[in-house]
MIDORO-118063 format. One record per atom (N, C-alpha, C, O, CB): x, y, z. Coordinates in steps of 0.05 Angstrom, whole numbers, plus 5000, padded with zeros to 4 digits. Glycine has a CB too. Example, Ala and Ser with C-alpha at 12.3 -4.5 7.8 and 13.67 -1.06 7.14 Angstrom:
BEGIN
526448865156524649105156526449345156528549345169522649115181525749555142527349795143525850015157526850235161528249885114
//
This chain:
BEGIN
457943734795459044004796461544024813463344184808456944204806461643874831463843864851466343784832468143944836463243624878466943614815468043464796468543704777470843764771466243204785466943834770467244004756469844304771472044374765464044064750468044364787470144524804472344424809474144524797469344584826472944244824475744114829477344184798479744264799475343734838476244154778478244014755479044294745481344324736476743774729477644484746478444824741479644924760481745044753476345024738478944914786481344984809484044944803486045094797481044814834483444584808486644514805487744604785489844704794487444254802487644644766489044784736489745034743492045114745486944824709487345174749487845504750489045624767489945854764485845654752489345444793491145544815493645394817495345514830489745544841494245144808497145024792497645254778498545454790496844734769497145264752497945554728498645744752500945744759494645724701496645904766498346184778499846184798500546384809496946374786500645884806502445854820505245864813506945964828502045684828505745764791507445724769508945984765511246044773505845634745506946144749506546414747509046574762511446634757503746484759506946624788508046734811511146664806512746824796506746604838511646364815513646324826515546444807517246594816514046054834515446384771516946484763517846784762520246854762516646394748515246974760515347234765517947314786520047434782512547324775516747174813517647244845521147144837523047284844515446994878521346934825524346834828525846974806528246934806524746484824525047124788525947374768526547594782528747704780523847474746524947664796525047954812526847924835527848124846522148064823527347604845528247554870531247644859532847794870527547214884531447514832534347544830535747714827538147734835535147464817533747944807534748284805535548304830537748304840532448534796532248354844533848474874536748364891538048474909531548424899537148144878539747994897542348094885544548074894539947634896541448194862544648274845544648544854546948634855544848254805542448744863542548914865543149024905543549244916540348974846543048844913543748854936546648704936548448834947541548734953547048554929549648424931552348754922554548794930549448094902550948874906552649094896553749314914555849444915551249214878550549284933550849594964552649414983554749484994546749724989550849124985552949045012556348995007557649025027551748715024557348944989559248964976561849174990564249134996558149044951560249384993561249604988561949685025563749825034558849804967560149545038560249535074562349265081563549195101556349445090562049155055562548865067561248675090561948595112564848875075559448655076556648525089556248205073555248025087553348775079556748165058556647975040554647875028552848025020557647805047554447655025552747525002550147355010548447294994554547324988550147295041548047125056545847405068543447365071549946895086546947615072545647905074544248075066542748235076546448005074545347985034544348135007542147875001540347974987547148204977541647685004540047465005538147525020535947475009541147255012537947595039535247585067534347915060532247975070536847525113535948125045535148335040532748305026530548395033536648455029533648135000533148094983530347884981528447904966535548044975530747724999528347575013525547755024523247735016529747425040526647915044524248075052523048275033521648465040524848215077523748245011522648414989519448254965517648334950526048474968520548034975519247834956515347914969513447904953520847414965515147984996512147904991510448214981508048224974510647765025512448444981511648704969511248564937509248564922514248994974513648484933512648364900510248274893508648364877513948134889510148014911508547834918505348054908503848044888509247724953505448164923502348384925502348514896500548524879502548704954504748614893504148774855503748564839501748604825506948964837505048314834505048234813502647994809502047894787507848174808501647954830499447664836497247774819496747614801498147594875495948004818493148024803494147954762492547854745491548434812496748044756497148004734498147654736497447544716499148234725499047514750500447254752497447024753497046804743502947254785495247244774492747124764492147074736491646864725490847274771492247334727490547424690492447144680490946944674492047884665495047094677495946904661496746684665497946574648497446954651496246554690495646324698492946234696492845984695496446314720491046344695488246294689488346294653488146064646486046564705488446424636488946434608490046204605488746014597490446654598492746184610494045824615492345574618492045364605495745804645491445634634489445394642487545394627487045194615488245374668485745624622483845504609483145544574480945544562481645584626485845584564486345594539487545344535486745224516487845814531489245224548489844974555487244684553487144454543490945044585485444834567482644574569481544674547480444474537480144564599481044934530479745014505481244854483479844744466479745334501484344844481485344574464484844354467484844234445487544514464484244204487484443924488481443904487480343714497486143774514480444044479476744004483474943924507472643834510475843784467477143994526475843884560473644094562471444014571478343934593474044324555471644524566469744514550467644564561472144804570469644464525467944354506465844214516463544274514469244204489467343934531466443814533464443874565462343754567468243654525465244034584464044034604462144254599460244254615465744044626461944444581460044534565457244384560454844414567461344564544458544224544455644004532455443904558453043944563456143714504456143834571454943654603453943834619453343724640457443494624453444124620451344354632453544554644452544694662448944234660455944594640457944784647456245104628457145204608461644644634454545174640454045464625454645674629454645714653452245524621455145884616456446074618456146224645458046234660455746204597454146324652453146404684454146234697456246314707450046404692453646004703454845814724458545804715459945674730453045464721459345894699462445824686463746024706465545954722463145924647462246354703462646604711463446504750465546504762459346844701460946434759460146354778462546234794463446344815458146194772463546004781465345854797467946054798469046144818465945544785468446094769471346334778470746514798472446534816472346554752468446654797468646834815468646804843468846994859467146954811468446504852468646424872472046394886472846444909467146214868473346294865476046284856477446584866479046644883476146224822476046744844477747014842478047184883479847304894475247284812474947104894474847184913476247034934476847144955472647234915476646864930479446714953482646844941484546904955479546244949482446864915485547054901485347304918487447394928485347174861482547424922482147634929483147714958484647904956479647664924482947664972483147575003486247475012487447485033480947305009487247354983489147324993491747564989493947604999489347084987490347654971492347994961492648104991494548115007489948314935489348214993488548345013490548305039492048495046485848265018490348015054492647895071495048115072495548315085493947585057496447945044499048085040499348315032501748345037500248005026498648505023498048715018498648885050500549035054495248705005497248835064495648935080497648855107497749045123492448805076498748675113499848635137502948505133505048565145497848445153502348275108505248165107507248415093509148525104505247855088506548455071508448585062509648835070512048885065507948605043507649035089508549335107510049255121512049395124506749505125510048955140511248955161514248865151516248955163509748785181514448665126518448605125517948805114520048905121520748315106516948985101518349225085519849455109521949585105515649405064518349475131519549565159521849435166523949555167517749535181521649235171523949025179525349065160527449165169523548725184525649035129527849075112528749385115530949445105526948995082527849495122528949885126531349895145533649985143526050125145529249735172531349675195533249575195535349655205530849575211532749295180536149175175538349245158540649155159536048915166537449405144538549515132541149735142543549755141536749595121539149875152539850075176542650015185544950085180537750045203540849785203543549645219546249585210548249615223543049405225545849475180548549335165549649615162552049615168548249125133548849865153550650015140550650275155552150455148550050035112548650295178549750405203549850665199551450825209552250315212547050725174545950905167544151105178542651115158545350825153542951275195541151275207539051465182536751535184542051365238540751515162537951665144536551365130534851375113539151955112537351205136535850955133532850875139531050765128537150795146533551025167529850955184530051225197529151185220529350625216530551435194529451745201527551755177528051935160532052025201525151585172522851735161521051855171518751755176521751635149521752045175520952385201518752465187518552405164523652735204517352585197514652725184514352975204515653025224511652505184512053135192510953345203508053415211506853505192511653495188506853405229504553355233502653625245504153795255504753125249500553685246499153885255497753845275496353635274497753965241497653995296494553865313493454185317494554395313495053635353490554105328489254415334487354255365486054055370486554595297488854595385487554435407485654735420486054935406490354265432483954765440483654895457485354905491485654715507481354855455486155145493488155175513486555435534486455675527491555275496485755345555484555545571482055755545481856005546487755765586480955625530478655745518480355985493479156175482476355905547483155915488483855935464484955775446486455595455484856085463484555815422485955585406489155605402490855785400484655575377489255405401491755295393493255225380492454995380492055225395495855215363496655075341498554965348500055065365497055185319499054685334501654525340503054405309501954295290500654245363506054465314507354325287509554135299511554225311508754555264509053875293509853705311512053545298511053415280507653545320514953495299516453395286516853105296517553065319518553545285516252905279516652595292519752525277519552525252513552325280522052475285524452345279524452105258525252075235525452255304522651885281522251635266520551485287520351565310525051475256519451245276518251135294519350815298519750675278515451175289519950675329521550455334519850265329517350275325522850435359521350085330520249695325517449705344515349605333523249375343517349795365515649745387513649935385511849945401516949755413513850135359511550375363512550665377511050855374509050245386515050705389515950845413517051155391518651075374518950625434516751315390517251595379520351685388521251665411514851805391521351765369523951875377525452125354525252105329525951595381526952345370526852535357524552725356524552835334527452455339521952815378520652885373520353305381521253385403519152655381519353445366519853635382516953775362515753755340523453785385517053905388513654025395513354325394514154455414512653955429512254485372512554765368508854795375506754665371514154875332509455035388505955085400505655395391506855575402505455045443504555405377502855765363500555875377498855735388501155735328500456145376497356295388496456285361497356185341497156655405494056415367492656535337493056695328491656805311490456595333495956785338497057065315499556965300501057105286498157415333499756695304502856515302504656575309506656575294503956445282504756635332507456695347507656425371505656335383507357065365510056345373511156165379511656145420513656225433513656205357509656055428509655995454512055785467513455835486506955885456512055575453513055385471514855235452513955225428510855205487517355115458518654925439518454665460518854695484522355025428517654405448518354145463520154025459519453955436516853965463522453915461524553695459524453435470525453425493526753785469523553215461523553015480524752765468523052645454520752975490527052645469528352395467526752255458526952245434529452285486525052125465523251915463520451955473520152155488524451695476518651825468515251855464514251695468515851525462513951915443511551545479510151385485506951445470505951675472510551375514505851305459502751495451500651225460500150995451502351625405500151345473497551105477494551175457494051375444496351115515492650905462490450975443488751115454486451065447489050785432489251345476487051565475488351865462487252065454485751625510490251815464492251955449493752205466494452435459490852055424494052035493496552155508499452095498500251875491496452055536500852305499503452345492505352275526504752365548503652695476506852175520507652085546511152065539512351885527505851765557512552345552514352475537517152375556516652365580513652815534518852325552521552255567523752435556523452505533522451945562525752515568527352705583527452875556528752865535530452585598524853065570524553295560526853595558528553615576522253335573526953745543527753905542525954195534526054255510529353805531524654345548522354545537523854815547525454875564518854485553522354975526523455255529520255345517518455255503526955365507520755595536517755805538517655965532519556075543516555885556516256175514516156435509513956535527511956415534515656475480514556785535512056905554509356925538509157065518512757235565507956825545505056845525502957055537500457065534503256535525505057265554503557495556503957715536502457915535504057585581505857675520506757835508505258095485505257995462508157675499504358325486503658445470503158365439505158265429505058605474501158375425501258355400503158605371502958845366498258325400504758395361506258645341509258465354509358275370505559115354511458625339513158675345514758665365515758895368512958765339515658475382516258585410520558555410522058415396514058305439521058715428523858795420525158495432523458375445525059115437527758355429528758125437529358165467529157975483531058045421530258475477530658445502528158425525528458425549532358665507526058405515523258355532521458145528519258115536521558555529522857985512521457805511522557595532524957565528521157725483521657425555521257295579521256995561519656905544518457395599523456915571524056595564524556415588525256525609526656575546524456205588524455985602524655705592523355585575522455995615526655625606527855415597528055195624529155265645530555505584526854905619527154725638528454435625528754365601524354705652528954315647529653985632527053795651527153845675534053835644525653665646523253495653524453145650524953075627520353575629524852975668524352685673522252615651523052435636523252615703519652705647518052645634515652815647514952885670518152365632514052875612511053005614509652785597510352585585510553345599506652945603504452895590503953145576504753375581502352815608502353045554500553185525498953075523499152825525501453185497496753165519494053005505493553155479493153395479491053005525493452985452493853075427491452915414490452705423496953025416490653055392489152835376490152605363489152385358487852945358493252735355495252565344496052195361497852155378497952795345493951985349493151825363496151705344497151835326489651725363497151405354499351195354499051125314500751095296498350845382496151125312496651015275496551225259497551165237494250805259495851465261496151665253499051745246500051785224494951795269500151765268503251805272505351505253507451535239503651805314504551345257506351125238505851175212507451175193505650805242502851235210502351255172503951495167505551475149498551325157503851705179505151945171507851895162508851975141505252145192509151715185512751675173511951475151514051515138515651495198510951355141510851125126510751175097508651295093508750975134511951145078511551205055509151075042509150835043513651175044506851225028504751145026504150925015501950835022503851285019506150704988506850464986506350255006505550025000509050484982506750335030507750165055506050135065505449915074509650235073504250375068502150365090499850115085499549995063500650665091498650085105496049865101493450005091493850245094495249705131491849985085488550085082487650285097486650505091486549885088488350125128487450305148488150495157486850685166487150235164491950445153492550705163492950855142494051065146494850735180492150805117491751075097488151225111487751445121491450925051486851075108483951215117484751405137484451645134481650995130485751275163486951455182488151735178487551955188488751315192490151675158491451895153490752105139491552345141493251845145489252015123487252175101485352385122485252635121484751915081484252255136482352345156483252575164482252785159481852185177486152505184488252685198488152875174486953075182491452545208488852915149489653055132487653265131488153505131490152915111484853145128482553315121482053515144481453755142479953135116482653345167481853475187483553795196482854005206481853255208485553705189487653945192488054115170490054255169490253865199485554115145486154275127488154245109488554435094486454475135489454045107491953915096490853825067488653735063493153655116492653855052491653645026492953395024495253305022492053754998489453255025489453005023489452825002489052575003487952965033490053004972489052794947490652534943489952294941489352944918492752644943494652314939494252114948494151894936496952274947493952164980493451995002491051925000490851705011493952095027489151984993486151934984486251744957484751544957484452254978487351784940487551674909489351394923488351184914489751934881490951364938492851124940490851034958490550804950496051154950489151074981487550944999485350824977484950584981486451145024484050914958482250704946483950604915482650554894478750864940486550604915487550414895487950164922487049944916490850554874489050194946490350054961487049894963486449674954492250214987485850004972482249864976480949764949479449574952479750134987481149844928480349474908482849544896482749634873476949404878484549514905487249284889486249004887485648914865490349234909485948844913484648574909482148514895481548274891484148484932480648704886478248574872479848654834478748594813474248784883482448784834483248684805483348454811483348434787485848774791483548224821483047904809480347864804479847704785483947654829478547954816475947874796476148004764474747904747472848024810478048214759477848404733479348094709478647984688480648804738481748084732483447854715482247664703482647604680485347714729480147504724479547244721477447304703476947144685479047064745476147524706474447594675475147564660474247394645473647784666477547714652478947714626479347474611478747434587481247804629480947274631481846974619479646854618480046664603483946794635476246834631475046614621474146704594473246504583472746514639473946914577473246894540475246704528474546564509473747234519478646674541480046464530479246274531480446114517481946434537476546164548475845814548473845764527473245544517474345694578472845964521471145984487471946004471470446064452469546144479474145984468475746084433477545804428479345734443478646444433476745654404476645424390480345454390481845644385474345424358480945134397483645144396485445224369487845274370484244904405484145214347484045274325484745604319486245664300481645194319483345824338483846084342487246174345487646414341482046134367489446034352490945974358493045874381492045724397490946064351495245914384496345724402496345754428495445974435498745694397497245564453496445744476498645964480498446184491496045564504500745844467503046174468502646494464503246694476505046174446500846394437499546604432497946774448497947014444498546554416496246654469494646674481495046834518493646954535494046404475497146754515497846744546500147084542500447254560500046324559501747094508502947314508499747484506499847684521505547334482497547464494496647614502495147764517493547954512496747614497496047624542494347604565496347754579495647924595493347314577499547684575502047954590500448094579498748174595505848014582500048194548499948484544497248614563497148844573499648524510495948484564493548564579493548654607492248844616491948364578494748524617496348554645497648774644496748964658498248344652500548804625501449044627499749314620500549524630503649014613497749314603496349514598494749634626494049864631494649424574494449394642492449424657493849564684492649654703490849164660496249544680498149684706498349924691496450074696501449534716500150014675500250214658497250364657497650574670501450104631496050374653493150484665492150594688491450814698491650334666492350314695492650444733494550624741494150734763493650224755496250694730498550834747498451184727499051414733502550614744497551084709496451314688494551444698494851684695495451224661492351364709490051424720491151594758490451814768488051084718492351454765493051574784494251824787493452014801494151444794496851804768497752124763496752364750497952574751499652124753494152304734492252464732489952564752489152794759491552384715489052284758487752374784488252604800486552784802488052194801491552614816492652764821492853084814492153274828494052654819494153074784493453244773491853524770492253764774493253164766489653344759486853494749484553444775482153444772485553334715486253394804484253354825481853244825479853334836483653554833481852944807478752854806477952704831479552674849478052644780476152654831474452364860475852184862475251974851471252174855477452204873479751944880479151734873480551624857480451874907476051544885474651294884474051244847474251054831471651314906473251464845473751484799475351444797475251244784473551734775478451504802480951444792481151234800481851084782483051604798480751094826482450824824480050664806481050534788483350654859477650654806475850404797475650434777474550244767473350354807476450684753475950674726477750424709476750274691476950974716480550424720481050144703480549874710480849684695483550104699479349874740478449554726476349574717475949414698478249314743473349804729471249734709471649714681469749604669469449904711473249784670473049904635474449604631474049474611475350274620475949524650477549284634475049004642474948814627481549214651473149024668470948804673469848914653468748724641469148764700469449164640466249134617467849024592466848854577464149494605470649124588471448904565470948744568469148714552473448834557471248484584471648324589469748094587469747864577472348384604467148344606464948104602462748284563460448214558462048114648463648394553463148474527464348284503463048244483464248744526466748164506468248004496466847744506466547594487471248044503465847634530464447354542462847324533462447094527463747304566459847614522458247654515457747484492456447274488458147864514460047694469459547654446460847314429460247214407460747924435462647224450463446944440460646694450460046484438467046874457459846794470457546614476455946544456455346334446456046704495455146794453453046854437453446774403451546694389452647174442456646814393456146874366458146644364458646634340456647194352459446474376461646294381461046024377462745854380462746314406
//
């Protein structure tokens, strides 16, 4: 069995290597023509538009691997269904359950490795590509992805409201551009914060540098009050403290375009969302597409093992592998179909993301079924 495994590995992960690379070095190139066009224009040149163009590759990397799976696996083992190798490891006790078995062992190291990149490599150059960007063209709506945030606090045994403006957030985590609007419970406007720069630690102190705050009297009558009585105050502060719920990952997922974010800090943010009465669907629908994205390679590698049952005779592997793109493309086109309805018609987020790969695993293993059986 060891013999056996080795000889499907090597094939199937040769093929989606292949795959990949060609996919990744197609897309590498769009993106390089298409950067070569902006830097152009700064006069940045051509080694610039290259490393742009570079840190883009492992976001690819993450979309295109579960389909580069589906047809590198089809490859391979439509490939061993011609030459009668699987035939043959068939008759020597390769059975269908144990066939399932080994891929899925396969699919779950594919799996893990999405996850990886997905998840850490690709958010972080996609940050770094924002920033450098930034830099070359000395843009600052480049990396002002500012957000707006809510918090709800108790203040001397009344509540509180806060609408919190974040600028952007630095390489190091550090907040800048931030300013701090504080409401009673009739929404009238107590306090404005101004503070250059921010610090948030993980209990979720705000730790504010050269503040700028202005006060409204919060004695003030309810209703109407005339401009000449209303009591203002205005100071400049070295630095304050806040204690907010608004904890350090909360605050990055918020600037982050939801693409970008990792797993966790969608859960995070979702949470934050719910919690403040906010709507959370999108951010909910992208947190469990982002959470089994990686198990589409078990959907894939389903798909391609019915190609190791179909007699080379069925036709060519060209044939075979185009229709394994189409399958792939259907299977994105679905997914992304499913999402903007989700949206929509407000269904259970976790239904929207898992409906296309279950429907494409019950094809899959329905098609395994019936070739076993009737093949």
């Amino acid at each position: 069995m060891k013999t056996v495994r080795q000889l499907l590995y090597k094939d199937i992960v040769g093929s989606v290597l292949l795959v990949v690379l060609a996919f990744l070095s197609l897309v590498f190139f769009n993106d390089f023509v298409d950067e070569i066009d902006r830097m152009s224009r700064i006069g940045a040149g051509a080694g610039k538009a290259a490393l742009l163009a570079a840190m883009e590759i492992p976001g690819n990397f993450y979309t295109l691997f579960p389909i580069a799976v589906l047809i590198g696996a089809i490859f391979a083992l439509a490939r061993l269904a011609q030459s009668s190798e699987f035939t043959i490891l068939r008759t020597g006790g390769l059975g269908p359950a144990r066939a399932l078995g080994l891929l899925a062992r396969l699919a779950a190291l594919f799996a893990v490795l999405t996850f990886v990149v997905g998840d850490y490599v690709a958010p972080e150059f996609e940050r770094r590509s924002n920033d450098f960007r930034a830099a070359l063209t000395h843009d600052a709506s480049q990396i002002q992805r500012g957000a707006w945030l809510k918090d709800h606090q108790k203040v001397d045994g009344e509540d509180r409201s806060y609408s919190v403006k974040v600028g952007r957030v630095g390489g190091e985590g550090e907040l800048a551009g931030v300013v701090i609007f504080e409401f009673d419970p009739q929404g009238r406007l107590l306090s404005r914060t101004e503070a250059a720069q921010v610090d948030v630690d993980r209990q979720g102190m705000w730790h504010l540098q050269r503040v700028k705050r202005t006060v409204w009297d919060p004695g003030m009558p309810a209703g109407p009050t005339p401009v000449g009585n209303i009591v203002v105050s205005e100071q400049e502060l070295a630095a304050l403290d806040w204690q907010s719920s608004l904890h350090a990952g909360v605050i990055a997922a918020a600037v982050l375009p939801a693409m970008s974010m990792s797993t966790l800090e969608l859960y995070r943010y979702t949470r934050h969302l719910s919690a403040q009465e906010q709507s959370a669907q999108a951010h909910n629908i992208q947190f469990w597409r982002k959470a089994l994205y990686p198990f589409a390679c078990f959907v894939m590698v389903a798909l391609a093992l019915p190609f190791a049952y179909l007699h080379g005779r069925s036709g060519g592997i060209s044939i075979k592998v185009f229709g394994g793109i189409m399958l792939g493309i259907s299977f994105v086109l679905l997914n992304n179909v499913a999402g903007h309805l989700g949206l929509l018609k407000n269904w259970t987020p976790w239904v929207v993301a898992a409906t296309p790969s279950l429907l494409y695993l019950g094809l899959s293993m329905a098609a395994f079924t019936w070739l076993v059986r009737y093949r």
